[in-house]
C-alpha positions in Angstrom: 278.6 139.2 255.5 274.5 139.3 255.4 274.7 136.4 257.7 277.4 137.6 259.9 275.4 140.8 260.6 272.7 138.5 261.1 273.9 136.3 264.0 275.7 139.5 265.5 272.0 140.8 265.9 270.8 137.4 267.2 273.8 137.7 269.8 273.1 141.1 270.8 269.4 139.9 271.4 270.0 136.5 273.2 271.9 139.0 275.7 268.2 139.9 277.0 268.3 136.2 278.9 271.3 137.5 280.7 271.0 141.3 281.3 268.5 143.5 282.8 267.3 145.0 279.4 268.5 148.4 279.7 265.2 150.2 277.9 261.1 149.6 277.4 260.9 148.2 274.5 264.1 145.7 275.2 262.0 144.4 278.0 259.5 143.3 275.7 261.6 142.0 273.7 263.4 140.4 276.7 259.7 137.9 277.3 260.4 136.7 274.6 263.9 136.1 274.5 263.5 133.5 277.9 260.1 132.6 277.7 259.5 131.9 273.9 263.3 131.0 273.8 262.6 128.1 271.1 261.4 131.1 268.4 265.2 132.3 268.9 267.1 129.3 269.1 265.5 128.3 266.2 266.3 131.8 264.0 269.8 130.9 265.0 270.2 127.0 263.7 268.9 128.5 260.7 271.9 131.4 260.3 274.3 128.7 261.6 273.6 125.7 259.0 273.5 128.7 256.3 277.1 128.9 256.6 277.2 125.4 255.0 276.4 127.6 251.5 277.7 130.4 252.4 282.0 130.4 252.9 282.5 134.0 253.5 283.5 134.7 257.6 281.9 130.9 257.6 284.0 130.7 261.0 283.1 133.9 262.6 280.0 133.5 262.7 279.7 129.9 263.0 281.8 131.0 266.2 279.2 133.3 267.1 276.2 131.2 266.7 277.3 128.7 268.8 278.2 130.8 271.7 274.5 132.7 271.0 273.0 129.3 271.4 274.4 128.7 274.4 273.0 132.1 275.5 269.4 131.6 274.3 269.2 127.7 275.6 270.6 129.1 279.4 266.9 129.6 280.7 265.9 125.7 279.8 269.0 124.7 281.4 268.9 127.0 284.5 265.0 125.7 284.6 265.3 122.2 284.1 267.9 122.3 286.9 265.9 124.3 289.2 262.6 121.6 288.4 264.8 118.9 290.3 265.0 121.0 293.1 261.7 122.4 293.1 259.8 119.9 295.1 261.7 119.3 297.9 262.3 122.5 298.6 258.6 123.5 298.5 258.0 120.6 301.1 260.4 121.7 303.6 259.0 125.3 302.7 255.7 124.4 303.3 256.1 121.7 305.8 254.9 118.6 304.0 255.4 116.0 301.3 253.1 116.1 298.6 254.2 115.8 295.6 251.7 115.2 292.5 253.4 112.4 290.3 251.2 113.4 287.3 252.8 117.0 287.8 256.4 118.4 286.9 258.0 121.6 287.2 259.1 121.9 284.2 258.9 119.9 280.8 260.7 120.7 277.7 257.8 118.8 275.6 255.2 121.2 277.3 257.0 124.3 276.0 257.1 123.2 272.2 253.7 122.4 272.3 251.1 124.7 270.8 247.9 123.7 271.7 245.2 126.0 273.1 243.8 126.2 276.7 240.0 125.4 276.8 238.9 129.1 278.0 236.4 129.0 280.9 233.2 130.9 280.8 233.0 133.6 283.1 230.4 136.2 284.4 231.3 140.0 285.2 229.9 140.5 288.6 229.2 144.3 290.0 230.6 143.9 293.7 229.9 147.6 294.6 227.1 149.8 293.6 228.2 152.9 291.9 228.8 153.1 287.9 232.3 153.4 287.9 233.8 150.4 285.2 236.5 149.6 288.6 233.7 148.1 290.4 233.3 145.1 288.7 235.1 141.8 288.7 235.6 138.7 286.3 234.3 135.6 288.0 235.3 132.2 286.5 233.6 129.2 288.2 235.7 126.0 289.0 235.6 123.4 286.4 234.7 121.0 289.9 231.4 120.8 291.6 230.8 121.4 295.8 232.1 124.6 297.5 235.4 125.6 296.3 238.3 127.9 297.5 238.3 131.0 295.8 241.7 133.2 294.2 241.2 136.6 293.8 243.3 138.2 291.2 244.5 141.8 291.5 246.2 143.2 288.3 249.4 145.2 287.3 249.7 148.1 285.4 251.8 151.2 287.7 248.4 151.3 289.7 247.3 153.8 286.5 246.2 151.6 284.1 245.3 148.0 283.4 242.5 145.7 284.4 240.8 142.3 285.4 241.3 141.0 281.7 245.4 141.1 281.6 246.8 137.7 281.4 243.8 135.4 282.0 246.0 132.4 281.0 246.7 131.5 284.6 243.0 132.3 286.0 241.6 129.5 283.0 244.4 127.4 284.6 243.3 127.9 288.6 239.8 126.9 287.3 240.1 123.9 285.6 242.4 122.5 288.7 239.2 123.5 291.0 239.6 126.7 292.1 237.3 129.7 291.9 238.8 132.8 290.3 237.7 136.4 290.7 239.8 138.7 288.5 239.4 142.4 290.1 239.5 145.9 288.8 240.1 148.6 290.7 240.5 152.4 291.3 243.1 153.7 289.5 245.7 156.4 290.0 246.2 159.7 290.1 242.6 160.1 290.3 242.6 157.6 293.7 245.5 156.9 295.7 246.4 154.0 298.1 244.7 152.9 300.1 241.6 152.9 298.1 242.7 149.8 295.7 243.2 148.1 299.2 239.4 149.0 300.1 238.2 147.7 296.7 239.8 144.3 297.2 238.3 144.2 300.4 234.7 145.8 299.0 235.2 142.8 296.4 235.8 139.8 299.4 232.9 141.1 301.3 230.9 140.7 297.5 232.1 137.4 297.2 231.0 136.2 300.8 227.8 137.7 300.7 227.1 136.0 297.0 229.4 132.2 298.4 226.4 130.3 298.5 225.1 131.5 295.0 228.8 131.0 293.6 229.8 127.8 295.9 232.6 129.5 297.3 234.1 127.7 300.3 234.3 131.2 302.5 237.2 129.8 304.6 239.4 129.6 302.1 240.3 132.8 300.1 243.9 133.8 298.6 245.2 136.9 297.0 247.4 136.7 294.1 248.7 140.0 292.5 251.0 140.8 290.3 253.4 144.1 289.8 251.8 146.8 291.6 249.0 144.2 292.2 251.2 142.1 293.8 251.9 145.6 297.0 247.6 146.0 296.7 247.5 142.1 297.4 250.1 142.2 300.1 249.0 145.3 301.8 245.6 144.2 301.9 246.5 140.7 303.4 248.8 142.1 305.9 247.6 145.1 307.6 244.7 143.2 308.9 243.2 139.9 309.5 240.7 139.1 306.2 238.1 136.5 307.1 238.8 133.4 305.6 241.9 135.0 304.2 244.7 131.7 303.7 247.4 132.8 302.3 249.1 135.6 299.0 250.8 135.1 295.8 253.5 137.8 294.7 254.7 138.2 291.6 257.1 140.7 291.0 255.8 143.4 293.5 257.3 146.0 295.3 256.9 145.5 298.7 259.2 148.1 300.3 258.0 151.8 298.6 260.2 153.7 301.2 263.4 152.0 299.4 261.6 151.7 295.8 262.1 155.4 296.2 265.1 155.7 297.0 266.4 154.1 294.0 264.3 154.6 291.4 264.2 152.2 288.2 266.0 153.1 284.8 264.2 156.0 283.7 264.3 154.4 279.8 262.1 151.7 281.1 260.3 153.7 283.6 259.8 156.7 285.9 259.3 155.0 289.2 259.4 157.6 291.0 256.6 159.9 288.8 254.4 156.3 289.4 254.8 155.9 292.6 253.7 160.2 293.4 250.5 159.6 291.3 249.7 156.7 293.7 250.7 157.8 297.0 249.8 161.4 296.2 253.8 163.2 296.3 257.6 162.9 296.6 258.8 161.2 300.0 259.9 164.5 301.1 256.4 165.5 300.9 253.9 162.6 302.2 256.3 160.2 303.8 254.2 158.1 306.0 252.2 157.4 302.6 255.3 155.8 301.7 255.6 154.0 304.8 252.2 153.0 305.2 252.1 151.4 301.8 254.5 149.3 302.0 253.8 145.3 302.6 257.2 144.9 304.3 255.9 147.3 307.3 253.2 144.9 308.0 255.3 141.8 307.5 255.1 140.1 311.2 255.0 137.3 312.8 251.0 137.3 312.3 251.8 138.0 308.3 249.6 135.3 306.1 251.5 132.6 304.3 253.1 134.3 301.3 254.7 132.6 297.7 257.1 135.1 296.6 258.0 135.0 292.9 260.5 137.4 291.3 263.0 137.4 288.1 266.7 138.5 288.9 266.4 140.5 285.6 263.6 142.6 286.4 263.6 146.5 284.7 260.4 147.8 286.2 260.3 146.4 289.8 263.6 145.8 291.3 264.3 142.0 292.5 265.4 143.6 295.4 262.1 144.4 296.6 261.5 140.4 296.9 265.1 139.7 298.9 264.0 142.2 301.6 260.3 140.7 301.9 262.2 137.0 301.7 264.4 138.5 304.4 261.5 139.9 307.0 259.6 137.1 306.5 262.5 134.4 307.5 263.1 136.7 310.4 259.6 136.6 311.3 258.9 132.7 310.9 256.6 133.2 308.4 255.0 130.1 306.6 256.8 131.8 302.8 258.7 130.3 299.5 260.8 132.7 297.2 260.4 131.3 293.7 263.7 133.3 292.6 264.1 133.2 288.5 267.6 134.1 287.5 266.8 134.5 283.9 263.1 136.2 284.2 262.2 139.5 283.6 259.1 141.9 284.6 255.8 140.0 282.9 257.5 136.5 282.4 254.0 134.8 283.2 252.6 136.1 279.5 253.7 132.3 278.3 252.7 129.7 281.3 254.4 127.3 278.9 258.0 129.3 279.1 260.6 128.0 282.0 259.1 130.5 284.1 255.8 130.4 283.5 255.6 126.5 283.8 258.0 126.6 287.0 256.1 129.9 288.4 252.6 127.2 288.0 253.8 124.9 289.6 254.8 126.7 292.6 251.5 128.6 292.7 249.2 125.1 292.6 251.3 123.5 295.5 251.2 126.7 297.5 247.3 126.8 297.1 246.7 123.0 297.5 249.0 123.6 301.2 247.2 126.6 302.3 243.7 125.9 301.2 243.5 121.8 302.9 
């Protein structure tokens, strides 16, 4: 019975890589589930060949296990199927045909291996004078010499919290494959409200200019990457104006359409969208509605709109997938230079592990957008 309960429970979990986890903590709990899938699959051989000893409901749950297998090993299957694709479809996406033969999308002996990344030193860099802790940035040089392109990273967190340290697995990445990375804070809400994040990107480009020769950044080539609500500061801020040297922006997972996001807000067990999105635009719709309108990166989307990688899981909690469909949508209509990296297992935050199918499928698509928009 112990070990019927026990692959029930396992069931019940490996549900996670299927459905949009339905509270907070299940999201959490939903990472893992897809990205560290291995952890769970594991767990589950172990209840299924302990009903070799133990006979009693020995075919329930053997029964059960199996199908709960086939549950937890769905996002290596979906993402080893999706790697064959990948390629070609970023070539026609991006108009060429370079495909790296030392690189693949996705690699089951990458995810079962456990080795660490060498971390790359960085420097915190004050790119505005005042003493607030939001006017710094994290600057880690590019593991290769002459003048480089440079990301600059703009991190999640319900514009309220966070800061340039979150997930730093992908900016050690960028670095050793040559790029510059500056890692941004910002002003946070309720205490600033939009556009002030967008300034402080900006405040933190015109920084980095200034300071290129010093840092070797190569000044015509800069790309935003954000992610969450960092993702809507890092689309706002590359399409409501032209950026010097400004090449291209990476979304993940951001909501790029506030006037809908209100609309329909997310599950309030996960989150209260709509209380996030007052602190940062300063009230309901009813009450500041161009705020809502002039926020949102799908407004700006045109045919002059910079070259955008949209990347989105279908089982997001926090920032509805729908956001990325209607940003994929204007941006087709527009003829913009885009790819939507669409994950039909991922959740919200399913970049924690780079070595997951979505992380390592989400890397790859972020290195051939940059190499194509920063030639």
């Amino acid at each position: 019975m112990i070990r019927l309960t026990l692959i029930f429970i396992a069931f019940l979990v490996s549900l996670l890589a299927v459905f949009r986890a339905p509270t907070y903590h299940l999201w959490l709990l939903a990472i893992g589930v897809a990205e560290f899938a291995w952890v769970f699959i594991t767990i589950t051989f172990v209840l299924l060949v302990a009903g070799f000893i133990s006979q009693k409901y020995q075919l329930a749950g053997t029964l059960l296990g199996i199908i709960t297998l086939f549950i937890l090993l769905s996002p290596i299957f979906r993402a080893y199927i999706m790697a064959r694709a990948l390629p070609a479809a970023l070539d026609t996406a991006l108009g060429e045909n370079d495909r790296d033969s030392s690189a693949t999308p996705f690699s089951l002996l990458t995810m079962l291996t456990d080795y660490p990344q060498q971390p790359v030193p960085t420097k915190t860099l004050t790119y505005r004078k005042d003493d607030l802790p939001s006017s710094t940035l994290d600057f880690y040089p590019a593991q290769q010499a002459g003048l480089r392109p440079c990301v600059v990273v703009i991190h999640g967190g319900s514009w309220s919290s966070g800061d340039s340290k979150q997930l730093p697995e992908l900016n050690n990445y960028l670095a050793q494959a040559g790029y510059h990375v500056a890692s941004v804070n910002y002003r946070l809400a309720p205490a600033y409200l939009c556009p002030t994040p967008i300034e402080d990107v900006y405040a933190a480009m015109d920084y980095l200019r200034e300071h290129a020769a010093a840092l070797h950044i190569d000044t015509s080539n800069f790309v935003l990457l954000g992610r969450s609500a960092g993702a809507q500061i890092a689309l706002l801020a590359a399409y409501r104006q032209k950026v010097p040297g400004l090449k291209g922006v990476i979304d993940f997972y951001g909501p790029a359409d506030m006037v809908w996001g209100y609309s329909l807000p997310a599950n309030p067990l996960v989150m209260d969208s709509r209380k996030v999105l007052e602190n940062y635009l300063g009230g309901t719709y009813s009450a500041v509605p161009a705020n809502y309108a002039a926020s949102s990166p799908i407004e700006f989307a045109d045919r002059q709109a910079m070259p955008t990688l949209i990347i989105h899981g279908e089982n997001d909690p926090l920032v509805a997938y729908e956001h990325s469909i209607r940003l994929n949508k204007k941006l087709t209509d527009n003829g913009t230079k885009h790819y939507f990296l669409s994950l039909p297992w991922a959740t919200h935050g399913f970049d924690y592990n780079l070595k997951g199918p979505g992380g390592q499928l989400s890397t790859y698509a972020v290195d051939r957008f940059l190499r194509n928009i920063t030639q």
